[in-house]
C-alpha positions, 0 to 999 in steps of 0.5 A, spaced: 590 332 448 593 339 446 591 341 439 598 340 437 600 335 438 598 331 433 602 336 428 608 335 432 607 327 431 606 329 423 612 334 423 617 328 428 615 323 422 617 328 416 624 330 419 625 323 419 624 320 413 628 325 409 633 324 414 634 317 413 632 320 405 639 323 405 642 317 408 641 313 403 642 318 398 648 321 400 653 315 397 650 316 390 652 324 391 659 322 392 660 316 387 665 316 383 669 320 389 668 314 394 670 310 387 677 313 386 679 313 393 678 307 396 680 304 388 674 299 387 668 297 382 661 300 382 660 292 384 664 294 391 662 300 393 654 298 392 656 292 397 659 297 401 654 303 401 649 297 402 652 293 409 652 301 412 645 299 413 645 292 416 649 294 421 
């Protein structure tokens, strides 16, 4: 086994979990925005954000 190896596995496992970090994250930056445009409740729009991640 190459020595860096394991550093590279270590590096792949940090990248994506703040990759998916930002994905779930990102909706709670653009609340109020993604409200105002498609026009519904804090209710709707966690359901909506909630469904990207079933699919």
């Amino acid at each position: 086994m190459h020595p860096l190896h394991p550093w590279l596995m270590l590096a792949a496992g940090y990248g994506l979990f703040f990759y998916v970090f930002g994905k779930r994250t990102a909706p709670s930056v653009i609340d109020t925005k993604l409200m105002r445009d498609f026009d519904v409740t804090a209710a709707s729009l966690s359901n909506l954000s909630a469904f990207y991640f079933w699919s």
